[in-house]
Phi, psi and omega in degrees: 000327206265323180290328181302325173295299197308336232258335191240106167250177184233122176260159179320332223244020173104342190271140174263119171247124163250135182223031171285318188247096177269152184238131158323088194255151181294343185270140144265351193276001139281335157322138191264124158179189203287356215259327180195050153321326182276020183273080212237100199227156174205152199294055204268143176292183201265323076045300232265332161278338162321287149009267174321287174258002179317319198288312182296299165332275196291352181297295183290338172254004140295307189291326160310319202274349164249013193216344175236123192312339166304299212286284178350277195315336175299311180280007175284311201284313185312309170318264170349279195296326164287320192248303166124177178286327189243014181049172158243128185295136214265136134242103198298154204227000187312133176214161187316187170278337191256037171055011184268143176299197199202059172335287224285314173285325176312291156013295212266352153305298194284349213269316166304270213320351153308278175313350190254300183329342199282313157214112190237026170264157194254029094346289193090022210236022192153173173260170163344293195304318175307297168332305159310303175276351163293326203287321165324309193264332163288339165235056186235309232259319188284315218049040144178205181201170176211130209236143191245130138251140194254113183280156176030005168301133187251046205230358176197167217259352158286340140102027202201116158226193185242123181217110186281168193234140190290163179281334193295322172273023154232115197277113152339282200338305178306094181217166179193127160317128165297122179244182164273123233074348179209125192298143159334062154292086193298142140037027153103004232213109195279154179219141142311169187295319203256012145103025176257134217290137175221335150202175191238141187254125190258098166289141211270024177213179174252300179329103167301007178272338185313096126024288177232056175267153202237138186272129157275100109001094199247190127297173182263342179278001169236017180237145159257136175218114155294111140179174198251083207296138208250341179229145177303111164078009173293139177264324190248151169279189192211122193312149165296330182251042192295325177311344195234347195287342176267325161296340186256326188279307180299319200294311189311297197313300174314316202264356183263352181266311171322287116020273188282325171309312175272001165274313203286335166305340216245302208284163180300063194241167180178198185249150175274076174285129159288156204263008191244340173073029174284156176247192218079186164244183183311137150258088167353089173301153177189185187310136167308303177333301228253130170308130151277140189234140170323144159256151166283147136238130204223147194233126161314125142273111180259107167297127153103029155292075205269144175239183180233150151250156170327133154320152200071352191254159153225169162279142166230093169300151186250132186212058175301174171248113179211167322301152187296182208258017172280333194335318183281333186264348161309300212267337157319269182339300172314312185305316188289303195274341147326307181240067147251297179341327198232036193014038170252185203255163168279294165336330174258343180270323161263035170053051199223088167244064166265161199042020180263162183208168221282009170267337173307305161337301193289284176303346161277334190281302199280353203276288188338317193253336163316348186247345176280353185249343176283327196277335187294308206293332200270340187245013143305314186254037204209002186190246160023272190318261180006254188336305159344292197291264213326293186318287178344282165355306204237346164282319180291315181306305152284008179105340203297295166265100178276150191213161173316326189245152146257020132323079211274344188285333178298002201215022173294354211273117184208174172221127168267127176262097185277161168301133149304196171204165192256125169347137162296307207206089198297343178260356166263325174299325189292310180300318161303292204307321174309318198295280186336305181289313139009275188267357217019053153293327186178169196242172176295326176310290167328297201288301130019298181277314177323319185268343198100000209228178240196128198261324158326311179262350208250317138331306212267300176298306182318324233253347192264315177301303201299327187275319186281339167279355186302320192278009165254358172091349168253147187254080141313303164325123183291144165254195199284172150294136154304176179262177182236160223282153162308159163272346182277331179278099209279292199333327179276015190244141162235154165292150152251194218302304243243028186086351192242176221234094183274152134298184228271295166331347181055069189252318179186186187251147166274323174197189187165136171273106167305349178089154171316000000 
């Protein structure tokens, strides 16, 4: 009776599990057995969980981002690598009937949005870039942002700023069942019959304790909401480091008892022993007449200190070992599966480049910026194009930027251009990237947009050097590549020492006497 108990339970939540018997399922990660009974999960929708812990999540994965030095440098690296030292940048794309790009209106496009871009919040408290790498690092922390664009804000001659909005003020709480007249509200967010966004209930405080907050009703065409669903029908995001967020917090605790374990090691400490092995504590000698009273004895740990104890006593020293010497491969280990978690490299998330070496690098830096190019292209177009059409919009409408048309769609055509990165390994690439260009593998533009840099200004410069040095009397100009020799032509082939018949370039042999 009692192996029948063992062999069969009832968990809290009603599911029976036995594992006496194991069964066989065509799934093994559904199989029931003693190995991972406590594995107790039900099928809830992405909503529905959100729901439940969303509030907690992100609450715990803010207190990471200020406080624990991994997570800071990721999001340091996330910043960096996507929006860049220069943020990314507009380039107007207009052009004719004849397809020619339309310099002069392009011009006058990039030049306004430099300028409206200088302060475009309805703050005031930064540029774009700035903007951009706070909105970056909030929605690798939040796992997602809400962006307000303001129609007729009179705070710039453009009449359109930007105003974020914290995720704490659309309340998990808010939801109301679709009725007649009235629309869905998942998680604080009205959704139509077809789940697509028709307005965000916005709270008029930021403090969530607040009692007594009252809700904005915003339309959906004035909010941008980012984030990156991970589930079929999710509405709210979910912080990027949740997969990490129980491991890096047990790893912090660990490296901080590690840590006062090798301060209290480095220090003097031990025990006070009797040398008669009596038990109690020290007794002063002192006049028979006067009651002897315990003494406390206690030792400073002091550097260069020698003390004498009281007769009868010895020192018994304490000498733990910290940290052990697994610590390091330890806290390695850990780190390396953090940051698969956080699609980064272990080497840029721990600062750590002992023992690498430069083809392991080489291949963690590019595995590394493929995810860094993705997240650029997706957050050009999920927030950048967007903030575009609207600005364009609202600039032609007030005057601020005049164009032939005031037809805002004739002037959508732009490209963004994000930071680049400087060769891994700059005398092969350069030499592919020549080859690549050559052969019409690829054009100077493409390779060009890779680094980040504007084949337009690069040009504009090259064609700005050459002249002041000419008017300075130097000669700067590169010279051409020869062409390489014809193959029809026999005239162009010479022998080399050993007889056989090369082109002049040494590219390969044409022919050649090989010998008997």
């Amino acid at each position: 009776m009692l192996k029948g108990f063992l062999d069969r339970i009832t968990t809290p939540l009603g599911f029976t599990v036995s594992w006496g018997k194991k069964r066989s399922l065509p799934y093994k990660g559904a199989e029931v057995s003693r190995l991972n009974y406590d594995w107790i999960v039900s099928p809830i929708t992405a909503d529905a969980a959100i729901r439940q812990g969303g509030i907690r999540l992100r609450a715990r994965a803010r207190d990471l981002a200020r406080n624990n030095s991994h997570i800071k440098q990721f999001l340091s690296l996330l910043a960096a690598n996507v929006i860049g030292p220069k943020g990314i940048r507009l380039q107007a794309q207009v052009k004719n009937n004849n397809k020619e790009l339309l310099k002069p209106i392009n011009d006058k496009i990039e030049a306004a949005w430099i300028d409206w871009s200088f302060r475009p919040t309805t703050d005031k408290r930064g540029t774009l870039k700035k903007l951009s790498r706070l909105l970056i690092k909030t929605l690798a922390k939040d796992g997602e942002v809400f962006v307000r664009m303001v129609r007729g804000f009179e705070g710039n001659k453009y009449l359109f700023a930007l105003q974020p909005i914290d995720a704490s003020q659309i309340d998990y709480e808010f939801n109301r069942p679709a009725r007649p007249g009235h629309n869905e509200i998942r998680l604080g967010i009205e959704v139509d019959a077809w789940g697509a966004a028709v307005a965000y209930h916005i709270a008029t405080t930021i403090e969530p304790d607040n009692l007594m907050r009252r809700f904005e009703r915003i339309p959906a065409d004035k909010i941008i909401h980012i984030y990156d669903p991970e589930e079929i029908n999710q509405t709210r995001g979910v912080t990027w480091l949740n997969s990490v967020m129980l491991p890096i917090k047990m790893l912090e605790g660990y490296a901080e008892a590690e840590l006062v374990a090798a301060r209290t090691a480095a220090a003097k400490m031990g025990f006070i022993q009797s040398k008669s092995g009596e038990e109690g504590e020290f007794v002063a000698p002192g006049p028979e007449e006067e009651s002897a009273e315990p003494v406390e004895t206690e030792l400073e740990a002091s550097p260069g200190v020698i003390e004498q104890l009281p007769p009868g006593l010895e020192f018994q020293a304490w000498d733990p070992t910290h940290p052990t010497s697994a610590f390091s491969e330890f806290m390695k280990g850990q780190l390396r599966m953090m940051a698969s978690g956080l699609h980064t490299s272990y080497n840029a998330l721990a600062s750590d480049l002992e023992g690498v070496n430069f083809s392991s690098l080489r291949s963690g830096l590019l595995i590394e910026r493929d995810i860094w190019k993705t997240i650029q292209d997706w957050w050009s177009d999920e927030f950048l194009s967007i903030v575009y059409a609207k600005w364009l919009e609202a600039a032609l409408l007030s005057g601020a930027l005049v164009l032939d048309s005031r037809d805002f769609k004739k002037f959508l055509a732009v490209k963004w251009l994000p930071r680049g990165w400087p060769w891994v390994d700059p005398l092969k690439d350069v030499q592919a990237n020549i080859l690549a260009v050559q052969n019409g593998l690829s054009s100077r533009t493409e390779l060009l947009a890779e680094k980040g840099a504007d084949i337009e200004d690069v040009l504009t410069d090259i064609k700005h050097e050459n002249e002041l040095a000419e008017s300075m009397g130097i000669s700067i100009t590169a010279s051409a590549a020869k062409p390489s020799a014809s193959p029809d032509k026999e005239s162009e082939t010479e022998p080399d020492d050993e007889g056989r018949t090369v082109k002049p370039n040494g590219q390969g042999a044409v022919a050649g006497n090989h010998g008997g």
